[in-house]
C-alpha positions in Angstrom: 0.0 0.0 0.0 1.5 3.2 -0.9 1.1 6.4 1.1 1.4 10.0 -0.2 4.1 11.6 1.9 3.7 15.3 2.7 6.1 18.3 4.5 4.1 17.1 7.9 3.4 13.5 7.4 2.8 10.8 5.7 -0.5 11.2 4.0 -3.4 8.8 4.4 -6.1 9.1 2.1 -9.8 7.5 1.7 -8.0 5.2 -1.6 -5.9 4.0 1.3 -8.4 2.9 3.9 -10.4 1.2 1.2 -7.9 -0.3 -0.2 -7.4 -2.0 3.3 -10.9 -2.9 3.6 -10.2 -5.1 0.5 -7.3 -6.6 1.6 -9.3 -7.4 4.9 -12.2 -9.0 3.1 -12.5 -12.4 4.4 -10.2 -11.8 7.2 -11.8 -9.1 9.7 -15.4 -9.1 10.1 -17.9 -6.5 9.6 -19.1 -6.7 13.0 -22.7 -5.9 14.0 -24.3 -2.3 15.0 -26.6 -2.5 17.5 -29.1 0.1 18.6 -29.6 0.9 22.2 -32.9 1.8 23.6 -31.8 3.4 27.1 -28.6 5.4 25.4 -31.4 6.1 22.8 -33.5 7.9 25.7 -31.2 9.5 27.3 -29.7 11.3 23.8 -32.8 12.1 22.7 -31.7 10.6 19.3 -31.2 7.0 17.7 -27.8 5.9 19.0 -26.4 2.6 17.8 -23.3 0.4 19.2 -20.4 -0.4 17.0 -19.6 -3.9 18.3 -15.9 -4.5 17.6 -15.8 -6.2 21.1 -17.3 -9.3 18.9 -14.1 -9.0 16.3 -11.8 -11.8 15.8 -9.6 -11.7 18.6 -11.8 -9.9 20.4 -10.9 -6.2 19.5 -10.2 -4.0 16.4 -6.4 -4.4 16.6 -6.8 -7.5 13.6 -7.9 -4.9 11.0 -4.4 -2.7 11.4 -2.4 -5.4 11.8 -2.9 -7.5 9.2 -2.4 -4.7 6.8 0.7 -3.9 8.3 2.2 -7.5 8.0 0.4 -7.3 4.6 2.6 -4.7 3.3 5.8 -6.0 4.2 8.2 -7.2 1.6 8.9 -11.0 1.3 12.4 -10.3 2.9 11.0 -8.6 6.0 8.6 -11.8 6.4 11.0 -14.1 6.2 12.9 -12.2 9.4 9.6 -12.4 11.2 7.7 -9.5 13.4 7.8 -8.5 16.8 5.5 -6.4 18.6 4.9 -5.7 22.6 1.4 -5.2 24.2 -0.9 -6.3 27.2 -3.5 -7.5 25.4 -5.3 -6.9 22.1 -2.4 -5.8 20.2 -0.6 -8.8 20.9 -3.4 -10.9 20.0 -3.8 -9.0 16.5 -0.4 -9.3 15.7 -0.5 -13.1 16.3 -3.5 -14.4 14.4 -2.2 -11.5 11.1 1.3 -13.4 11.4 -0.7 -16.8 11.5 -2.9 -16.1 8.5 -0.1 -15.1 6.8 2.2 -17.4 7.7 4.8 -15.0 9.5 6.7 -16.0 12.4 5.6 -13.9 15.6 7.4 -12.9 18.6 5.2 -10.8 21.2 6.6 -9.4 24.1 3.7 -9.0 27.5 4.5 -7.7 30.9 5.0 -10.6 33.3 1.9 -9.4 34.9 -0.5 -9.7 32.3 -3.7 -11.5 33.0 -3.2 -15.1 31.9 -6.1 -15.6 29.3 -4.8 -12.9 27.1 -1.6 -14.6 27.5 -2.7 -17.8 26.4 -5.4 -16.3 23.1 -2.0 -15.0 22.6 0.1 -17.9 22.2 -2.9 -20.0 20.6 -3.0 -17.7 17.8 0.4 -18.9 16.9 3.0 -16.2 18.3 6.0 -17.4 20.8 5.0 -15.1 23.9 8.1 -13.5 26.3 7.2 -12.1 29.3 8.8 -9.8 30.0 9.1 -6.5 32.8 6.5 -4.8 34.8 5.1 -2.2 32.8 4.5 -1.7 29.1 7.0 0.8 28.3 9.7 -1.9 30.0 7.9 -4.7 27.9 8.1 -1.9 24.8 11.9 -1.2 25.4 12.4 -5.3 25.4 10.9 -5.7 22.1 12.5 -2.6 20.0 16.1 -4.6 21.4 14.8 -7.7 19.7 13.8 -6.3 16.8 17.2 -4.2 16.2 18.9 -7.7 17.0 17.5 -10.2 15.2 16.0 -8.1 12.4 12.6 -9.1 13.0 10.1 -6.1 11.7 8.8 -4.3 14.8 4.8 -3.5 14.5 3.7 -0.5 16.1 -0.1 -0.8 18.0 -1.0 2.6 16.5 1.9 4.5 15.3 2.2 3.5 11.7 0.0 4.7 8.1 -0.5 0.9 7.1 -1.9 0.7 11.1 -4.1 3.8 10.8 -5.4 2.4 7.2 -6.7 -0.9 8.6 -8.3 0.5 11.4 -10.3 3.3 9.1 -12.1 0.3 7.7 -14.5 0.9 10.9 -15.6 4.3 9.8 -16.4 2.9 6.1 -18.4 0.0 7.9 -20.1 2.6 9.9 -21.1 4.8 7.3 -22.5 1.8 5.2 -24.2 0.7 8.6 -25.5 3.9 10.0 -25.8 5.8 6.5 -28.0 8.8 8.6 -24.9 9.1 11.6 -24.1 12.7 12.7 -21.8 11.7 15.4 -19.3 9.4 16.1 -17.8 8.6 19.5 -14.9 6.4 20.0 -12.1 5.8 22.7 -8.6 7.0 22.1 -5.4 5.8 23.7 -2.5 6.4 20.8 -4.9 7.1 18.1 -4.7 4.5 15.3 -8.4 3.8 15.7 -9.8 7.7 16.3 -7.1 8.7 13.5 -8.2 6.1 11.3 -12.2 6.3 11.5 -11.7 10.2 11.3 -9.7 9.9 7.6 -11.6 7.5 6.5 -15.0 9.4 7.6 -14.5 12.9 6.7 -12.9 12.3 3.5 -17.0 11.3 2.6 -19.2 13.2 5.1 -17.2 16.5 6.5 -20.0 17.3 8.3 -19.9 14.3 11.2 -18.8 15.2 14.5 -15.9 12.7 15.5 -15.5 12.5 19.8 -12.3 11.1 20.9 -12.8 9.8 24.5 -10.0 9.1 27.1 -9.8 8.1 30.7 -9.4 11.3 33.1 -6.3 9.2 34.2 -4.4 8.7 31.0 -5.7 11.6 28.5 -2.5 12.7 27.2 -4.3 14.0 23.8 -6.1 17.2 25.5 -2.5 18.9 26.5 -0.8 17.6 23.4 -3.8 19.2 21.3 -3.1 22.2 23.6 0.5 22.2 23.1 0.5 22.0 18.9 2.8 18.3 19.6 2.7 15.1 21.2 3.3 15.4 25.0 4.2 12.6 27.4 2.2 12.1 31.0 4.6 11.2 33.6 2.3 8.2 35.2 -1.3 7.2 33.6 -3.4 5.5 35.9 -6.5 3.9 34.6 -8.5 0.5 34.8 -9.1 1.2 31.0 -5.5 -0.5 30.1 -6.6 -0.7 26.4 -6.3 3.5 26.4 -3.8 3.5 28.7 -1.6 5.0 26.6 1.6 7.9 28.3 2.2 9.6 24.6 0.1 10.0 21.6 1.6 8.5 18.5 3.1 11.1 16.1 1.3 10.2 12.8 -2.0 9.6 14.6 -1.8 12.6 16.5 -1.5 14.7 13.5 -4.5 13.4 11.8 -6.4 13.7 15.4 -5.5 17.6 15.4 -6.8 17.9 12.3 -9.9 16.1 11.7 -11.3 15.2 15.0 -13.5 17.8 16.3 -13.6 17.2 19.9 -11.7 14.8 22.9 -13.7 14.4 26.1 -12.3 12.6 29.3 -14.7 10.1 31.4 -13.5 9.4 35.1 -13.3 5.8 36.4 -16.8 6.1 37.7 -18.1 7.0 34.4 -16.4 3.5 32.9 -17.3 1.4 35.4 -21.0 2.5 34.8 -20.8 2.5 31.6 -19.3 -1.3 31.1 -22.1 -2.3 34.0 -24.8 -0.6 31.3 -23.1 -2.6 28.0 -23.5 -6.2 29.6 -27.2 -5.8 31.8 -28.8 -3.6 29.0 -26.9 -4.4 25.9 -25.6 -8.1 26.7 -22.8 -7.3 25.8 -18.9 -7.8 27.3 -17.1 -4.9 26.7 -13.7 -3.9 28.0 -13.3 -0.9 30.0 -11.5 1.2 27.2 -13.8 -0.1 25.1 -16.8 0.9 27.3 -15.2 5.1 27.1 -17.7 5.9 24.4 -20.6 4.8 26.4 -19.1 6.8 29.6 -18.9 9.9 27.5 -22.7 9.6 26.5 -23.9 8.7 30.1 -21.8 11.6 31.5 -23.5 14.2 29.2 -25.8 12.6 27.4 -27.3 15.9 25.5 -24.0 17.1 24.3 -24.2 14.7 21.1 -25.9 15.6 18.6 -27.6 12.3 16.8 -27.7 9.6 15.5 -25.1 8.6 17.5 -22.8 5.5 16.7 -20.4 4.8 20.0 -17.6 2.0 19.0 -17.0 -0.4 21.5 -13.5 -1.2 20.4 -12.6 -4.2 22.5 -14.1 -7.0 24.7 -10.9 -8.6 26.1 -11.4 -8.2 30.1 -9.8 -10.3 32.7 -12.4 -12.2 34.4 -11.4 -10.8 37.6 -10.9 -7.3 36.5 -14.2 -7.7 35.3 -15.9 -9.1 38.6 -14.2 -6.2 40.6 -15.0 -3.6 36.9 -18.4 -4.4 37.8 -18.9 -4.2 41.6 -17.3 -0.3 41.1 -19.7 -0.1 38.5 -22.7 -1.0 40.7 -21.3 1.2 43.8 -21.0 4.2 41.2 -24.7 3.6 40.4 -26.0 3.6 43.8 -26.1 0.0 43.5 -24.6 -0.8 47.0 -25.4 0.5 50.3 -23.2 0.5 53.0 -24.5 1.5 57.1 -24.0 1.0 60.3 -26.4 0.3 63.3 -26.5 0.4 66.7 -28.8 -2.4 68.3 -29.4 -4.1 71.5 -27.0 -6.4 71.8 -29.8 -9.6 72.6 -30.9 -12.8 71.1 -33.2 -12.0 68.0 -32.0 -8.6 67.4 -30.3 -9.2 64.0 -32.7 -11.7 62.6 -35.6 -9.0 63.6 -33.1 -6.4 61.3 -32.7 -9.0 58.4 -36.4 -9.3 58.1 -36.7 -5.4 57.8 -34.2 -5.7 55.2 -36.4 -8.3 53.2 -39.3 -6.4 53.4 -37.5 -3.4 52.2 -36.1 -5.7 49.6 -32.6 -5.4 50.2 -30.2 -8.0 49.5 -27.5 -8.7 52.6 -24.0 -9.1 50.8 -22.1 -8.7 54.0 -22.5 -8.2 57.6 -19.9 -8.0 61.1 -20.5 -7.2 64.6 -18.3 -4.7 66.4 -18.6 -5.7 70.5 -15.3 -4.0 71.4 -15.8 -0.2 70.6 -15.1 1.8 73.3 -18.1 4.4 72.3 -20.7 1.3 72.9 -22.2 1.1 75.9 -22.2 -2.7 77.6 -25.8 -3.8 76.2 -25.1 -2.4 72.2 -23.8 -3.9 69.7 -22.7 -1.9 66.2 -24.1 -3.2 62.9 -22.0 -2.8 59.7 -24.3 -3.8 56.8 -23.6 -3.5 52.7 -26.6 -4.6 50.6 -27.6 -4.4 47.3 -29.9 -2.1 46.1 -32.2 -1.7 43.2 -30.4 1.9 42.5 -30.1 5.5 44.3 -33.8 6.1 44.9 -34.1 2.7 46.9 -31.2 3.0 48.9 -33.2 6.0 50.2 -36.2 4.0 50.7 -34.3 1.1 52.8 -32.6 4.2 54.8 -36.2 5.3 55.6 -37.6 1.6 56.4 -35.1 1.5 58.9 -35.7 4.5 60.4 -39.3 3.8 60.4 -38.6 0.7 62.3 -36.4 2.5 65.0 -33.2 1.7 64.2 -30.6 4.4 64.6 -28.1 4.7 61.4 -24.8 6.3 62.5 -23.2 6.1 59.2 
């Protein structure tokens, strides 16, 4: 695939993105959009669910790196590629290399969760684990590539990367002909760079939202700045936007073409992932739950029919089990008090059937006999249910109450 270079950089034009969606025929699929009835409501417009969490591999890292192992010459095959990621990078690089029969070397952080470790290796790559973050994982691979000669494939910083992932915005236009916005999570910008080229080249007038974690948004003081600009220490469950530096040929494309980049806090994901799989039925990873978040957090700011792209589904079961808890906390799912009782037989099973006629669930409950502060008949109460949302946690306070217990907290 040939790219137009210009005095800034290399070009990427709408020939070149569909010129990858060929090339990816038969390979990626052209996953579903889904509409969503309560993101719908809350909008006030049609908004619609760009399921790449149901992509080969689980994400929409395939589509860029099968067009960058595509485009490589038969003597940089033969040398074999090399690539470092925590995830869905690693586990697009190693089903490309598979389908077309390229050796694969991947480099993970020795902490990585294990099942992304293993898609990884099953895909056909030889997996090293190697330091404790990515950019020491990173540093590991560039040295094996410069040593052995292997071709190192960037997660985002590359035309031929940029190109494959545009073929989302062309689905999406084909799919959602009538869109007027666009919202998708950014972490180096192959995917927000991508969609935006691909996108404005044949309707100017959508709005493209870039979305990061509040954590790890290193795009709004780069944009500020006029350059990509590095964030000492991103913190952020969303590791699939976890990203310290925006990549220089993305970012350039970003600055131009993308109209607007909005941060969601931790809170916001959590909710939002909790809302994809009990409304939507759908698993979605947190960084791939950032469009949602951005809707949720200011739902009349987006101007519709919206399409949000859930850009990946690979989440760590247990991530996902503690993900989800937040997520039900944020949403005034859980309720945590205390109680002071009478410290005498009967006195908690006549509070648990308070609790089941206020229909609150018990999830956890400990005595405290040894305070100082309680006098020698009282016992303190700590309780956390689960609630049916804010409004009901109210309602259970009140039931309480009403029954004449005395909440201290």
């Amino acid at each position: 695939m040939m790219f137009r270079a210009t005095a800034r950089h290399p070009a990427l034009i709408l020939d070149d993105v569909r010129g990858a969606q060929k090339m990816l025929s038969g390979v990626a699929r052209a996953t579903a959009l889904e509409g969503s009835r309560h993101l719908t409501e809350l909008v006030g417009a049609p908004v619609h669910l760009k399921c790449e969490n149901l992509q080969r591999t689980g994400s929409f890292k395939l589509r860029g790196a099968y067009v960058r192992i595509s485009g490589l010459t038969p003597v940089e095959r033969a040398a074999g590629v090399v690539a470092a990621s925590a995830g869905n990078h690693a586990q697009g690089v190693a089903l490309a290399s598979s389908l077309l029969g390229v050796r694969s070397t991947v480099f993970m952080p020795v902490g990585a969760p294990l099942p992304k470790v293993a898609a990884t290796q099953e895909y056909g790559a030889e997996v090293r684990l190697h330091g404790q973050v990515v950019d020491e994982t990173l540093a590991a691979a560039q040295e094996y590539a410069e040593r052995t000669g292997a071709v190192f494939i960037h997660p985002f910083d590359h035309p031929d990367i940029i190109a494959g992932q545009g073929t989302v915005g062309l689905e999406i236009l084909e799919q959602c002909p009538e869109v007027r916005t666009i919202v998708v999570g950014i972490g180096g910008g192959g995917l927000a760079a991508g969609i935006a080229v691909a996108v404005k080249a044949l309707r100017p007038d959508i709005r493209i939202v870039g979305v990061q974690a509040e954590g790890a948004a290193a795009y709004p003081p780069s944009l500020a700045a006029g350059h990509p600009v590095s964030l000492d220490d991103p913190v952020t469950m969303a590791d699939g936007i976890k990203v310290a530096r925006p990549g220089d040929v993305p970012f350039t494309f970003i600055e131009e073409l993308v109209d607007e980049v909005r941060t969601v806090s931790e809170d916001e994901l959590s909710s939002a992932l909790l809302l994809c799989l009990e409304r939507a039925k759908l698993v979605v990873e947190p960084a791939g739950a950032s469009p949602v978040a951005a809707l949720l957090s200011d739902p009349k700011a987006f101007r519709g029919p919206v399409v949000a792209v859930l850009s990946g589904g690979n989440v760590d079961p247990l991530l996902l089990q503690r993900v989800l808890r937040h997520g039900m906390s944020a949403a005034g799912r859980y309720l945590s008090l205390r109680l002071r009782l009478t410290d005498r037989p009967g006195a908690l099973a006549t509070l648990l059937a308070a609790l089941t006629v206020a229909d609150a669930n018990v999830l956890d409950i400990s005595h405290v006999r040894t305070d100082p502060r309680l006098g020698l008949t009282e016992v303190e109460v700590d309780l956390h249910l689960e609630t049916k949302g804010p409004r009901h946690c109210e309602e259970v306070e009140a039931a309480l109450r009403a029954e004449g217990y005395r909440v201290i907290g």
